[in-house]
C-alpha positions as CSV (number, residue, x, y, z in Angstrom):
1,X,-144.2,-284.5,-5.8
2,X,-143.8,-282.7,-9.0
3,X,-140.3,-283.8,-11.0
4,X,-138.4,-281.4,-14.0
5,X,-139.4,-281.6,-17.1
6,X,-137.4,-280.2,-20.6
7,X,-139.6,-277.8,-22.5
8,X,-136.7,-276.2,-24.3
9,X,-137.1,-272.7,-24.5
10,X,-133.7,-272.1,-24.1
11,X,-131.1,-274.1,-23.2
12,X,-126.6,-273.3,-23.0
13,X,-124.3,-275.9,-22.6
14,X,-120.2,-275.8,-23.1
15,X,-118.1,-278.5,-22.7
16,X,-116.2,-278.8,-20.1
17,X,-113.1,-277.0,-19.4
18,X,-110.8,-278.8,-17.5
19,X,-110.4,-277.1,-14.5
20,X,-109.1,-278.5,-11.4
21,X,-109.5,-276.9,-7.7
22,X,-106.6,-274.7,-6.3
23,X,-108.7,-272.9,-3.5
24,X,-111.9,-274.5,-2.1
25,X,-113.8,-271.5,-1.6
26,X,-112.8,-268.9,-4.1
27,X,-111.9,-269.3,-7.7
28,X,-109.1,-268.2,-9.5
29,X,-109.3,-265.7,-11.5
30,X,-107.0,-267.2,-14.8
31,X,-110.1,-266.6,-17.6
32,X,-109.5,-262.8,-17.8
33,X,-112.3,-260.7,-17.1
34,X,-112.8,-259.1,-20.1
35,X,-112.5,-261.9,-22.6
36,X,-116.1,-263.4,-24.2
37,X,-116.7,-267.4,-23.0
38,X,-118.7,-268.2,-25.8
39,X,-121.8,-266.0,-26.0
40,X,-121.1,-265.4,-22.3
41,X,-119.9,-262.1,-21.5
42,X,-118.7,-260.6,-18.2
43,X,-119.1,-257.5,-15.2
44,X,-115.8,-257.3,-14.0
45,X,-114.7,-255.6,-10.6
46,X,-117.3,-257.2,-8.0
47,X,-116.9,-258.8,-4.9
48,X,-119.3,-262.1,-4.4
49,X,-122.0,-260.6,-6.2
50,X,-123.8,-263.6,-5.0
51,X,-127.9,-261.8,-5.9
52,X,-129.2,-259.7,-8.4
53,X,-132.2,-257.2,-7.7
54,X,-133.4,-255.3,-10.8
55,X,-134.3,-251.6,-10.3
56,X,-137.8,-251.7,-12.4
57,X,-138.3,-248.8,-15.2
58,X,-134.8,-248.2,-14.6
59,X,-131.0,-248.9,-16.1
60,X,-129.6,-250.6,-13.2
61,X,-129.3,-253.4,-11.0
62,X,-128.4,-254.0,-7.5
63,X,-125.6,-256.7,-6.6
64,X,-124.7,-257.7,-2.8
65,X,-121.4,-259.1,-2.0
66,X,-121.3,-262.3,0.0
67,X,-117.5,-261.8,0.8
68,X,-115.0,-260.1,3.2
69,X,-114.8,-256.7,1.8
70,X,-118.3,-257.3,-0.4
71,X,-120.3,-254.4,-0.9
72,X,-123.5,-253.3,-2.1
73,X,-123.1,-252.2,-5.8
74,X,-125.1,-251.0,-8.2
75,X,-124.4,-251.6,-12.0
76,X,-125.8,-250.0,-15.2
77,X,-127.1,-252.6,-17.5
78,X,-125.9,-250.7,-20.8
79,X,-122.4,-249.8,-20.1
80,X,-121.8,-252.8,-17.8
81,X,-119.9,-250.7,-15.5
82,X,-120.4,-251.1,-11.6
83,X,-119.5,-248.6,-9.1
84,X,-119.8,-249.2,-5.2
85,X,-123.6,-248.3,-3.6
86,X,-122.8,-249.4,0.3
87,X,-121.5,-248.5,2.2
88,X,-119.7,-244.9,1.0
89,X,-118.1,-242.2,2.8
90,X,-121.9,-239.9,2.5
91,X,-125.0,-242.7,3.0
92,X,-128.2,-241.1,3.7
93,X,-129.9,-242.2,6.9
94,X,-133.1,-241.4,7.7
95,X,-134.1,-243.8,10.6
96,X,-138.1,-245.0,10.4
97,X,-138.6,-245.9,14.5
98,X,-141.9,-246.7,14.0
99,X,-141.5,-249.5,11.8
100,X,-137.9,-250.5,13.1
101,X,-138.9,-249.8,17.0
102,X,-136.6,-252.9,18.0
103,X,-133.4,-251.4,15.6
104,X,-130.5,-249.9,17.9
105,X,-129.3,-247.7,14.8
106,X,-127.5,-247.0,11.7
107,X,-124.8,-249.6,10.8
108,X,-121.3,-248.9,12.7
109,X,-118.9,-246.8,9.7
110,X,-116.3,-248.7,11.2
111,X,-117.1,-252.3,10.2
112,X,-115.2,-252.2,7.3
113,X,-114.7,-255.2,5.0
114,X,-116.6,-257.0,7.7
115,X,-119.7,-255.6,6.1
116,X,-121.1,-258.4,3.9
117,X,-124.4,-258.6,2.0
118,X,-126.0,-261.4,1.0
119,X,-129.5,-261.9,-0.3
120,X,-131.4,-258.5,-1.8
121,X,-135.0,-257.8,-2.4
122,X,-136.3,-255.2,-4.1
123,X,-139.7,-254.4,-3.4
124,X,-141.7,-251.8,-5.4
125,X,-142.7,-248.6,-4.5
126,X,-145.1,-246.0,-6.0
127,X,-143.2,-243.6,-7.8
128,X,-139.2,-243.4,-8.1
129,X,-139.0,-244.9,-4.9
130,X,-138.6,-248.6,-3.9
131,X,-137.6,-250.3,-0.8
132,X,-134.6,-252.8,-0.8
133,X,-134.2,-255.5,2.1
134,X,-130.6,-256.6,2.5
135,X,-129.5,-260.1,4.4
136,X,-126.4,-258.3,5.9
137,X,-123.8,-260.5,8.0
138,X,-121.0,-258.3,10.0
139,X,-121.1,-256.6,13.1
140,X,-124.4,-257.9,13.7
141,X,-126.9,-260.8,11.6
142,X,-129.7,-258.5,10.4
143,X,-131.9,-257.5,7.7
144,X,-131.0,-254.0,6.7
145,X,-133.8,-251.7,5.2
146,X,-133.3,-249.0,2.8
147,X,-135.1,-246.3,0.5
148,X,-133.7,-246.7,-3.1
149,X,-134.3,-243.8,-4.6
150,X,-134.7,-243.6,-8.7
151,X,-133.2,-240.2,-10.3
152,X,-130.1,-240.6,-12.9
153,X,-128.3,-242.6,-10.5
154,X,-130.1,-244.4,-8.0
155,X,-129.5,-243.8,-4.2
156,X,-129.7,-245.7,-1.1
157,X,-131.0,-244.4,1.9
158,X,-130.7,-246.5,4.7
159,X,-134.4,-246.6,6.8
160,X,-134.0,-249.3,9.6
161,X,-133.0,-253.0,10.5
162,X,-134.1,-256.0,11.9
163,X,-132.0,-257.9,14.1
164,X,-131.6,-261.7,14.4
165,X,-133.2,-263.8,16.9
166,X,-129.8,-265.4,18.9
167,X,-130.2,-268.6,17.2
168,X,-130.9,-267.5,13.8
169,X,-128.8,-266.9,10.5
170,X,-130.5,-265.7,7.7
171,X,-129.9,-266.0,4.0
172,X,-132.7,-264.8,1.6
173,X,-135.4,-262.3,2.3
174,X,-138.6,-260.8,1.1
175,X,-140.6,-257.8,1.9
176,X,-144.2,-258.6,2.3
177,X,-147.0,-256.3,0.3
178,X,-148.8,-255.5,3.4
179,X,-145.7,-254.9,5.4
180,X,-143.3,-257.1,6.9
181,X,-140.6,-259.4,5.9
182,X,-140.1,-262.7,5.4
183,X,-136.4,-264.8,6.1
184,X,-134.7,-268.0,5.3
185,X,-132.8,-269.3,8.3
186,X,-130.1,-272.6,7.0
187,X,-129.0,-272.7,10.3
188,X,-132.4,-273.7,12.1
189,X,-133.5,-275.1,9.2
190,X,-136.9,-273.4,9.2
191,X,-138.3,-270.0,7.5
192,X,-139.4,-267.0,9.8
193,X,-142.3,-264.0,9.2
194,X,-141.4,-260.4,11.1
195,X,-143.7,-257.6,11.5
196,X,-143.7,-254.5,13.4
197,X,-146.3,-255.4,16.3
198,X,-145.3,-259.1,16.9
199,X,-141.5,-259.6,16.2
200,X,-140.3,-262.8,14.7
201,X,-142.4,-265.9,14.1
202,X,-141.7,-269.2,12.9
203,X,-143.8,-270.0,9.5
204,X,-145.7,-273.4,9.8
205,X,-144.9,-276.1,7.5
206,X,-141.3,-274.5,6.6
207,X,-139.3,-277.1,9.4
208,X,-138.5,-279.7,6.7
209,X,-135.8,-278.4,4.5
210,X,-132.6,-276.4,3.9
211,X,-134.1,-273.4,2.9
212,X,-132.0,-270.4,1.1
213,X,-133.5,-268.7,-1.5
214,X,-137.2,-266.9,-1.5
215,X,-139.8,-265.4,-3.1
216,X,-143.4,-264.7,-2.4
217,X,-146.6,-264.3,-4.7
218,X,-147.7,-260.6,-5.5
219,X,-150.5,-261.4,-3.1
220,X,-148.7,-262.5,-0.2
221,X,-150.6,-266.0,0.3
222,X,-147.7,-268.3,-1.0
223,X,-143.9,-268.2,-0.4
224,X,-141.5,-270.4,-2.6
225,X,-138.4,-271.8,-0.5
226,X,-135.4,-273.3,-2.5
227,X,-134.2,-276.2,-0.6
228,X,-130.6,-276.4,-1.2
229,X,-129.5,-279.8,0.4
230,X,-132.9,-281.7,-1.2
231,X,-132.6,-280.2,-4.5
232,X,-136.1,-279.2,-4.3
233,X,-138.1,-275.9,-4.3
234,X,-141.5,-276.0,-2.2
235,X,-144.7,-273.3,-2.6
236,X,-145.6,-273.0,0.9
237,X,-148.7,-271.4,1.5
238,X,-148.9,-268.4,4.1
239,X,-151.2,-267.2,6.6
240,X,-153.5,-270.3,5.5
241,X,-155.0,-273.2,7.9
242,X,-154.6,-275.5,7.1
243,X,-151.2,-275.2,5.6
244,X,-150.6,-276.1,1.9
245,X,-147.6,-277.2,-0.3
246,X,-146.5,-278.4,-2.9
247,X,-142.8,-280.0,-3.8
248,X,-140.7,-279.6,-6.7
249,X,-137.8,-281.9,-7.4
250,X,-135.0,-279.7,-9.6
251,X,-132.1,-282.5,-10.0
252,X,-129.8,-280.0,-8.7
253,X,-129.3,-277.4,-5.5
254,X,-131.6,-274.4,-5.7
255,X,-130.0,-270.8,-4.1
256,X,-131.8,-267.7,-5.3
257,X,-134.7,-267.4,-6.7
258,X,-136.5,-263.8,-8.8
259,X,-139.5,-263.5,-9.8
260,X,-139.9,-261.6,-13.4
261,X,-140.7,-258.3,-13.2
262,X,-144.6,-259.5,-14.9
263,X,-144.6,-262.3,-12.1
264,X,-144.9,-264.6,-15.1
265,X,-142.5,-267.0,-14.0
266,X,-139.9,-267.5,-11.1
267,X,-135.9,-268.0,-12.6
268,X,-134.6,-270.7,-9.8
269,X,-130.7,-270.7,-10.0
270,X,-127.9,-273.0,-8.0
271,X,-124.9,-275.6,-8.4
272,X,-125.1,-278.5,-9.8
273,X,-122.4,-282.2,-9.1
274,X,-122.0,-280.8,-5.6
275,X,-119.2,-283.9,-4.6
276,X,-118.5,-284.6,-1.0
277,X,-115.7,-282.9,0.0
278,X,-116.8,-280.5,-1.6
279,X,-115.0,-278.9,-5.1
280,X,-116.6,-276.1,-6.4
281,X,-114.7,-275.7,-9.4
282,X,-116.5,-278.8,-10.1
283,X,-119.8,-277.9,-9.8
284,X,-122.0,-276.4,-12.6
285,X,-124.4,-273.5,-13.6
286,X,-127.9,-274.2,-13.6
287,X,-130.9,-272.1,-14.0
288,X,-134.6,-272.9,-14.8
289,X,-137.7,-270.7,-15.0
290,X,-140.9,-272.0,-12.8
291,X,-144.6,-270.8,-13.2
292,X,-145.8,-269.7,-10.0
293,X,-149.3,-270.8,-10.5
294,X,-148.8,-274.5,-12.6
295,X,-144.8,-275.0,-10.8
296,X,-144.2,-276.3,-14.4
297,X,-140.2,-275.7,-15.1
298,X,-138.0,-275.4,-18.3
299,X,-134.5,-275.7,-18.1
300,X,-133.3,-271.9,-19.3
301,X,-129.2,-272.3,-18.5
302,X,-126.8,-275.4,-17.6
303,X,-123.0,-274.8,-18.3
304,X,-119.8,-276.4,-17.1
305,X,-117.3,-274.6,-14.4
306,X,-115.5,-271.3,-15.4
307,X,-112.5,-270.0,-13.5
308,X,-113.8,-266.9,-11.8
309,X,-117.3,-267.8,-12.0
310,X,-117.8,-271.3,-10.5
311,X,-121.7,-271.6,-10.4
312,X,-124.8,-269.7,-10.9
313,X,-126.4,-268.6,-7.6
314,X,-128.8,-266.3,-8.9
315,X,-130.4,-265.1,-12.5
316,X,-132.3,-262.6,-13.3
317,X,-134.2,-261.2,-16.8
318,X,-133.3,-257.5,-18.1
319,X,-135.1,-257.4,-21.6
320,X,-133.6,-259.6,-24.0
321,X,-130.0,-260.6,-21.6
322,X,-130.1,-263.2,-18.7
323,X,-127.6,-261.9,-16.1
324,X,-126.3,-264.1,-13.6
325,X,-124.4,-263.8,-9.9
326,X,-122.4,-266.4,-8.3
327,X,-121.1,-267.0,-4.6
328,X,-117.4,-268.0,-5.9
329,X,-116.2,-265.2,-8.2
330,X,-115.6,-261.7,-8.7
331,X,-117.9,-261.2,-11.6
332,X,-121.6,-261.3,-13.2
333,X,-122.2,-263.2,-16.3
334,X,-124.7,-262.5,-18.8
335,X,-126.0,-263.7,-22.4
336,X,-128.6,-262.6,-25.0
337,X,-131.3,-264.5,-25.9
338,X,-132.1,-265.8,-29.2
């Protein structure tokens, strides 16, 4: 079992603030949105943007929204602004049976602020166009599917879904290079493959953690699962016999995890002095980047509770600015690096 160690390519820390819990599940929104926290600036206007998925060769970035209400939006990374992606009054559908056989259809327009999305991954395509997976809780526990389209401003085109086994409920989500998808299930406690031709499948060796967060290696052969509850991230290997892995011990609770646009390194982001009952505005920011081939860490990010952005649950690199999204807030944070 492999244990963190401080290389110090970059590390943030702020004193902390002060701040006692008013709500246990959303934070107040007293440090305006506008205003600098150090070197810590702000994306105001979101709902739970609780994942970041960047658009590659582009100028935006996708955000879900874990909330009531939460939508998919997409945000340009020079003015900052974000404007609403999903669902609008005109989404494109253009419904791929053949892929999606078991799918019964396009999302219901009615679900309203039901509609919630939670992890995002953003496979890449050839050309302008990529394909984006969506955990989506609401009227039904799926994976939505759509085509995101690349032209001045990026469209969605909704392609198919994948529905949730009964027992299931999902939380991150990769597309596979060969086809496919891959799932995090808390609720079971286990990690689950899909594919056109044989459905949903259980993936060995993935039955002894809390998973959330995902990513898998360019070449499909390993998957890394953040275990939240063990603070610990695991490289499971896939399609293998017999199965490998390997254990990393983090020191605090992994949620999303991105892997660089080069596939140089993995950024692993989550809360930190999680206290039973449970206080978020207690718990911190953390973020550390990963090699995917040595699992060598260095701690990137660690600061102390702000009020509308309680803790870090994802991070992501857009040239020289680390953004990150959060569960608890209605805003993404970002900072230059030096």
């Amino acid at each position: 079992m492999k244990s963190l160690t401080y290389l110090g390519w970059f590390f943030v820390m702020l004193v902390p603030l002060g701040i006692t819990a008013q709500n246990p599940t959303v934070a107040p929104s007293g440090l305006p949105c506008g205003e600098a926290l150090g070197n810590i600036h702000f994306i105001c206007n979101l709902i739970s943007p609780e994942d970041l998925a960047v658009i590659p060769g582009s100028e935006w970035v996708i955000a879900s929204g874990n909330r009531e209400g939460g939508r998919i939006h997409l945000v340009n990374v020079r003015s900052k602004a974000a404007t609403v992606l999903f669902p609008t009054s005109n989404t494109n559908e253009r419904f791929d049976f053949d892929t999606y056989p078991a799918c019964p259809g396009p999302l219901n327009p009615d679900e309203g602020n039901n509609f919630k999305a939670h992890g995002l991954y953003l496979k890449s395509g050839q050309g302008d166009v990529h394909t984006l997976y969506v955990v989506h809780h609401g009227s039904r526990e799926s994976i939505e599917i759509f085509d995101v389209q690349v032209s001045v401003t990026p469209t969605l085109t909704w392609i198919g879904c994948v529905i949730a086994p009964e027992t299931l409920g999902f939380n991150g989500v990769v597309g596979l290079p060969g086809g496919g998808l891959v799932a995090t299930s808390p609720q079971t406690g286990d990690v689950w493959e899909w594919e056109t031709r044989t459905g949903w499948t259980r993936v060995p060796g993935s039955e002894d953690t809390t998973p959330n967060g995902l990513e898998v290696s360019g070449d499909g052969r390993w998957l890394y699962v953040a275990g939240f509850s063990e603070a610990k991230l695991t490289r499971l290997s896939r399609g293998q016999t017999p199965v490998h892995k390997e254990v990393v011990e983090l020191g605090f609770n992994p949620d999303n995890l991105r892997m660089s646009l080069d596939g140089s390194v993995i950024f692993v982001a989550g809360p930190g002095n999680i206290q039973t009952p449970r206080e978020p505005l207690n718990e911190t920011s953390n973020v550390v980047t990963m090699n995917p081939e040595s699992l060598e860490l260095e701690q990137l990010f660690q600061h102390a509770p702000i009020e509308g952005f309680v803790a870090s649950t994802t991070a992501i690199q857009i040239g020289n600015e680390i953004w990150l999204g959060t569960h608890r807030g209605e805003r993404i944070a970002y900072f230059s690096l030096p």
